[in-house]
C-alpha positions as CSV (number, residue, x, y, z in Angstrom):
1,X,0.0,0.0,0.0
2,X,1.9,3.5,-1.1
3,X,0.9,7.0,-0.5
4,X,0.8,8.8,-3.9
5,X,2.6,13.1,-3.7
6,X,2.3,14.9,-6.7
7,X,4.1,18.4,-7.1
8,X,2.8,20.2,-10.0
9,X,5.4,22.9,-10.9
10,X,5.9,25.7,-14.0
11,X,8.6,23.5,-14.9
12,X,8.6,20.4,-13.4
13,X,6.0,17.6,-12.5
14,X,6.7,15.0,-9.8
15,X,4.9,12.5,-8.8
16,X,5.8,10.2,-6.1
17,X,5.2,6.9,-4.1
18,X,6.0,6.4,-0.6
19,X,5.4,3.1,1.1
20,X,3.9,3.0,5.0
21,X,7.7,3.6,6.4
22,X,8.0,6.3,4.4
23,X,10.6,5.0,2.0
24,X,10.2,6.3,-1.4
25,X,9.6,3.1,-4.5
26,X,8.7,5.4,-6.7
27,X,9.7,9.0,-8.5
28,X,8.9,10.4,-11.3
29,X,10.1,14.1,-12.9
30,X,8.5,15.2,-15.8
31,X,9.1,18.5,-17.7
32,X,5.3,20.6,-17.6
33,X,5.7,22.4,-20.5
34,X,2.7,24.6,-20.0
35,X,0.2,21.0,-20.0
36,X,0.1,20.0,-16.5
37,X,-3.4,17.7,-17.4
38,X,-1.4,15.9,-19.7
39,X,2.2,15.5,-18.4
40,X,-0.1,14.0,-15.1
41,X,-1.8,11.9,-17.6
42,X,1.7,10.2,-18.8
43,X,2.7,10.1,-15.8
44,X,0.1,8.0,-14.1
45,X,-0.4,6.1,-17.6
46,X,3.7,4.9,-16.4
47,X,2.4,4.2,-12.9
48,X,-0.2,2.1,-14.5
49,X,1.9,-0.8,-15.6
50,X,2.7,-1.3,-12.0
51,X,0.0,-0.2,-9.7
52,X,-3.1,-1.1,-9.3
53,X,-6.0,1.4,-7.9
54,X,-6.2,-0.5,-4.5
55,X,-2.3,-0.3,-4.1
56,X,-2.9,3.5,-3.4
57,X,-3.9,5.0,0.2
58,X,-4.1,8.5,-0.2
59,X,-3.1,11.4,-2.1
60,X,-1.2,14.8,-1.7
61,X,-1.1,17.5,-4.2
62,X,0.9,20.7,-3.6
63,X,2.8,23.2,-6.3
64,X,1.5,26.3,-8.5
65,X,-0.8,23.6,-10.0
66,X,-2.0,21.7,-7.0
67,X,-5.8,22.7,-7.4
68,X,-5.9,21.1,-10.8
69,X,-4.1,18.4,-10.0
70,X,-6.4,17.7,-6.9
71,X,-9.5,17.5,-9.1
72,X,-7.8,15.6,-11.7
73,X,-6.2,13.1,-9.6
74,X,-8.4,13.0,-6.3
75,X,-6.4,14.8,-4.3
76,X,-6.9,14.0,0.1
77,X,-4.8,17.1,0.9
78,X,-4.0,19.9,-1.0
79,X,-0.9,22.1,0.6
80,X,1.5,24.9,-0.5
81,X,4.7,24.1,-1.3
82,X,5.7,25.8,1.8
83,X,4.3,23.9,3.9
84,X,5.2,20.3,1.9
85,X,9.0,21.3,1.6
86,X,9.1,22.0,5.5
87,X,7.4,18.3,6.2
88,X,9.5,16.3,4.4
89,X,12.9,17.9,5.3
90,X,11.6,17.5,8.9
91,X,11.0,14.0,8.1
92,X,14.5,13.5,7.5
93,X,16.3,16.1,10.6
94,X,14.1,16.9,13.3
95,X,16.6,20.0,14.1
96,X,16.5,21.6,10.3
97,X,16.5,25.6,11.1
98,X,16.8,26.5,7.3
99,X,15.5,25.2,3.6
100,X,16.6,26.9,0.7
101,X,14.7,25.7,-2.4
102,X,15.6,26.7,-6.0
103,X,13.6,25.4,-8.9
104,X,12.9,26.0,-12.4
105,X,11.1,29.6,-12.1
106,X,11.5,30.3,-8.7
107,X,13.0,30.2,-5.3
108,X,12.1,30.2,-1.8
109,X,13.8,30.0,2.0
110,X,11.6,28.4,4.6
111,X,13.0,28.9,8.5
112,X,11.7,26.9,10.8
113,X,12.1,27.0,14.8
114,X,11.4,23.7,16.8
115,X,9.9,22.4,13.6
116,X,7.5,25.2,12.5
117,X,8.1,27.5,10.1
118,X,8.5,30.9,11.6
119,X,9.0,32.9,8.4
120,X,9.6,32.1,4.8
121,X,9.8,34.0,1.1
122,X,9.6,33.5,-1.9
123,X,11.2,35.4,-5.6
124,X,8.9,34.1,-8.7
125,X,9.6,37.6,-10.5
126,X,12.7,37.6,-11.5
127,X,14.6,34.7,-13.2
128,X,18.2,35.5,-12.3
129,X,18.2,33.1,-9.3
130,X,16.3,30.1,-10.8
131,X,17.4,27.0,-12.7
132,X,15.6,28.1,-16.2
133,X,18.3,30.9,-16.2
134,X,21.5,28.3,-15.6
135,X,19.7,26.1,-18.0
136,X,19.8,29.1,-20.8
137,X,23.7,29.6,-19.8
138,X,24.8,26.3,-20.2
139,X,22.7,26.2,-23.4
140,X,24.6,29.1,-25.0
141,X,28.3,28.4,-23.6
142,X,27.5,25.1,-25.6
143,X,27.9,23.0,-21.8
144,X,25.7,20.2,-20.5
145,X,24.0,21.4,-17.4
146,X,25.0,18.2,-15.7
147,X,28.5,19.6,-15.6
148,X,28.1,22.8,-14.8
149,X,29.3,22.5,-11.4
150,X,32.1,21.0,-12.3
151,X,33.5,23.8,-14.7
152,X,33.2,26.0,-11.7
153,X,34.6,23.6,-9.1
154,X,37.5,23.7,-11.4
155,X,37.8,27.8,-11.1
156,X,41.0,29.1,-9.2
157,X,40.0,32.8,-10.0
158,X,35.7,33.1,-10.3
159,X,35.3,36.7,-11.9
160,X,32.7,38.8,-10.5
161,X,29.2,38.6,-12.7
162,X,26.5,41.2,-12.2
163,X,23.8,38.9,-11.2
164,X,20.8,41.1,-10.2
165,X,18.9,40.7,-13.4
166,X,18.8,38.0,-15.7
167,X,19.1,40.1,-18.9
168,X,22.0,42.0,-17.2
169,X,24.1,38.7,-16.1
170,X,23.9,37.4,-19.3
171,X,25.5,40.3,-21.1
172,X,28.3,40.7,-18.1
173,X,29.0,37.0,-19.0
174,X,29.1,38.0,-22.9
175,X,31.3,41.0,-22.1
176,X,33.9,38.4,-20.1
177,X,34.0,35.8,-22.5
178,X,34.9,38.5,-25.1
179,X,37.9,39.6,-22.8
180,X,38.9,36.3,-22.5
181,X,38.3,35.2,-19.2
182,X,37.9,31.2,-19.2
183,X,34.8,29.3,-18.9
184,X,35.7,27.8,-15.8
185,X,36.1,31.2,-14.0
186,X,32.8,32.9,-15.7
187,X,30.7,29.8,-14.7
188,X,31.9,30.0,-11.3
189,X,31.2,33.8,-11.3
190,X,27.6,33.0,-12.4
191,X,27.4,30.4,-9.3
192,X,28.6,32.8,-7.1
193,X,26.3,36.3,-8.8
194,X,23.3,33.5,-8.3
195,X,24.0,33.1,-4.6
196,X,24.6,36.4,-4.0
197,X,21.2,37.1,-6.0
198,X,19.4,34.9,-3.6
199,X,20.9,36.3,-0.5
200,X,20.4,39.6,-1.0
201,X,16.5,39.6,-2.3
202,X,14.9,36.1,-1.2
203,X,16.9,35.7,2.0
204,X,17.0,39.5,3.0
205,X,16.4,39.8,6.4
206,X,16.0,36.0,7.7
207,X,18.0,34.3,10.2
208,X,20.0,31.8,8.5
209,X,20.5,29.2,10.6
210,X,22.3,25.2,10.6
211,X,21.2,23.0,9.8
212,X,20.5,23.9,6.3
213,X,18.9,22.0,3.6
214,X,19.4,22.8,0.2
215,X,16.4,21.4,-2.3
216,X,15.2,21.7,-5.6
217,X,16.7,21.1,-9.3
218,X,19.5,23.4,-9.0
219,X,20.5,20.9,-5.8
220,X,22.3,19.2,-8.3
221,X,24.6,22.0,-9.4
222,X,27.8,21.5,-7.3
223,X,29.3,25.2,-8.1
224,X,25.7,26.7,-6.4
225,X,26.2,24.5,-3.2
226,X,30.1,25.6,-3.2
227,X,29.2,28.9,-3.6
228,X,26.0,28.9,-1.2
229,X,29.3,27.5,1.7
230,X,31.3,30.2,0.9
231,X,29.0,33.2,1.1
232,X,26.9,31.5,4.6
233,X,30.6,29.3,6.1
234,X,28.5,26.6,6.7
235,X,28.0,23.6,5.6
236,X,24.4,22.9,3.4
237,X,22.8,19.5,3.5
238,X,21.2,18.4,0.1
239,X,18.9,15.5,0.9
240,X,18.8,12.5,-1.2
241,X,15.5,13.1,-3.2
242,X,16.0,16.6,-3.0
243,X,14.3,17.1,-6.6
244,X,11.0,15.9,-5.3
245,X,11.3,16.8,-1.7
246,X,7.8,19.0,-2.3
247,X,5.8,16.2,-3.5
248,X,7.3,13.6,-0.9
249,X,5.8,16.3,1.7
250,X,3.0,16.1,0.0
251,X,2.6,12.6,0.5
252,X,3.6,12.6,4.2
253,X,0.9,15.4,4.7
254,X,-2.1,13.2,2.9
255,X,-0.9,9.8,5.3
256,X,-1.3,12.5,7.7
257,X,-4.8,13.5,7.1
258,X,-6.5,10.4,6.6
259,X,-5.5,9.0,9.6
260,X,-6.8,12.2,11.6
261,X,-10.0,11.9,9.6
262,X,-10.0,8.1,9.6
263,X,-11.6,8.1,5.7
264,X,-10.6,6.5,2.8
265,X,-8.8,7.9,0.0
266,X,-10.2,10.0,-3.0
267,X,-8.0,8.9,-5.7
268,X,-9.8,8.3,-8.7
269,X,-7.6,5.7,-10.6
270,X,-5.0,5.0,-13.1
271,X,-7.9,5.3,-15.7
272,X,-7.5,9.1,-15.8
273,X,-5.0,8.9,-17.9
274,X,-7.2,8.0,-20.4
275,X,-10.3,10.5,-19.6
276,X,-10.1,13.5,-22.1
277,X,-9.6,16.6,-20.3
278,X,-10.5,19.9,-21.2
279,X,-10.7,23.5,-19.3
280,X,-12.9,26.5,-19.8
281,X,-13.1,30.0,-17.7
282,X,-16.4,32.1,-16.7
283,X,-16.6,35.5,-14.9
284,X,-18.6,34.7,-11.8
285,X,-20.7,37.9,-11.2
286,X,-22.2,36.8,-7.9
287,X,-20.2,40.0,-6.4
288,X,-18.3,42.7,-7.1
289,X,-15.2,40.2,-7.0
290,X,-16.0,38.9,-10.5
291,X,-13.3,36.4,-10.1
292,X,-11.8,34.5,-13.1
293,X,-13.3,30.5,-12.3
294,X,-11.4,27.8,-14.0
295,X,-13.9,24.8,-15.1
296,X,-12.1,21.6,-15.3
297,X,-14.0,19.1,-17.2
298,X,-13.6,15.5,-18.0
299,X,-15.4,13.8,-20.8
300,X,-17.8,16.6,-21.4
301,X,-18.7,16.9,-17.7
302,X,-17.5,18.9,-14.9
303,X,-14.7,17.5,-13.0
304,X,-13.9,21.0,-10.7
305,X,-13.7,24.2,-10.6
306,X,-11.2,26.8,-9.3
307,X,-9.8,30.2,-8.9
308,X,-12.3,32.2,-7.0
309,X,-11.8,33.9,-3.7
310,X,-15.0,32.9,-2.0
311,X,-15.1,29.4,-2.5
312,X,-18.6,29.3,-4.0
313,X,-17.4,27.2,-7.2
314,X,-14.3,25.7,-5.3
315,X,-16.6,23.1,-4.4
316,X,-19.0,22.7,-6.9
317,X,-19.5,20.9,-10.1
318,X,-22.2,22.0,-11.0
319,X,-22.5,22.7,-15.0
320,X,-21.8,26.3,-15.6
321,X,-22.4,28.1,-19.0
């Protein structure tokens, strides 16, 4: 019997299994491109030739997407990524004071005290600290991202990038290549302007604290760790799983909540991978709101519907024209 945790993310989709003693069996990272119904579809359409309905317990949904996943799916709980990063690194230390996450789009620091989070923040507007950005470096210095850190672990002099905009790095980067700097040194200065980047705008302020956990895709990238040590002198832990850390909490909060409530799952099967999906949006005009409501619907009838502050179609399915 496995507990199902699906993160629904700009970038990135992960969907998870975790058996009753919390060991992972299963992980799976899909790219979202912009079709979260149908990169969930795939993804249980894998799961599929594996599981069976019954083999599933519960659900957790959490992410940017997490409301259509829930409907889609059958979600138990439904959490912020906040909250789901926090439970599973406190499933793994007890005494974590500090969880810097960096994904695709965006990045976050959670601080926690006696295992609560006390304060936290997030940057989704700017792209200069994410993964996306590293991704379009290594892209155009002709460099797999997979050994990215590497290059700058190999730097004895990093040069100093302007990091504080995207569109501003990337010409600083231009401008050093051009006065021949090596790659080794500009990659390492990139590291090092990401860090900075991060500590000055998305960790302004907060108490940085050991332990720290370092999750997320960019994880990975051992010239953002190295750099992350040098600027706190500390040392950061990156947790084994750390690129699906959100839906693994995910799936520690549903276990969670069904016990509480003592109910059975609502997951609605592997067969949803083959249900055609489709999503329209209405104006609701019930008050002066006139919130933007997402209808999901699944074989012509209505599966959900989200996006408005009230909660008056949050929970309904009823048809709406």
């Amino acid at each position: 019997m496995y507990y199902m945790g699906v993160d629904v993310g700009s970038v990135s989709t992960d969907i998870i299994l975790l058996d009753k003693s919390l060991n992972l069996v299963e992980s799976l990272y899909l790219r979202t491109k912009g079709k979260p119904i149908d990169v969930m579809q795939e993804a249980l359409t894998i799961l599929k030739e594996k599981y069976k309905d019954n083999m599933i317990d519960g659900v957790g949904v959490t992410g940017s997407g997490r409301h259509i996943a829930s409907f889609i799916i059958g979600g138990d709980a439904v959490k912020n990524e906040i909250t789901a990063h926090a439970i599973a690194s406190l499933n793994l230390n007890k005494e974590v004071s500090t969880i810097i996450e960096i994904g695709g789009q965006d990045s976050k620091i959670i601080i926690l005290n006696d295992g609560i989070v006390t304060d936290f923040a997030m940057n989704t507007v700017c792209a200069a600290g994410t993964g996306s950005f590293l991704d379009r470096q290594a892209e155009r210095l002709e460099i797999p991202i997979e050994r990215f850190g590497d290059y700058a672990l190999k730097s004895k002099t990093p040069i100093r990038i302007a990091g504080r905009c995207a569109v501003f790095a990337e010409s600083d980067m231009i401008h050093k290549q051009q006065l021949g700097y090596s790659e080794e040194d500009i990659i390492s200065g990139l590291c090092e302007a990401l860090v900075r980047n991060y500590l000055n705008n998305v960790a302004k302020g907060k108490d940085i604290k050991a332990p720290i956990f370092f999750q997320g895709g960019v994880a990975s990238n051992k010239g953002i760790k190295a750099a992350f040590q040098k600027a706190l002198g500390t040392e950061l832990i990156v947790p084994p799983h750390h690129m699906v850390m959100g839906a693994i909490g995910a799936a520690i909060i549903a276990m969670e909540t069904l016990k509480k409530e003592n109910r059975k799952t609502n997951f609605k099967g592997f067969d949803t991978a083959d249900v055609n999906f489709s999503s329209q949006s209405f104006e609701c005009t019930g008050c002066a709101n006139r919130c933007e409501v997402v209808k999901i619907l699944g074989d012509g009838s209505v599966v959900g519907c989200f996006g408005d502050r009230c909660g008056k179609w949050n929970n309904s399915t009823a048809i709406v024209s």
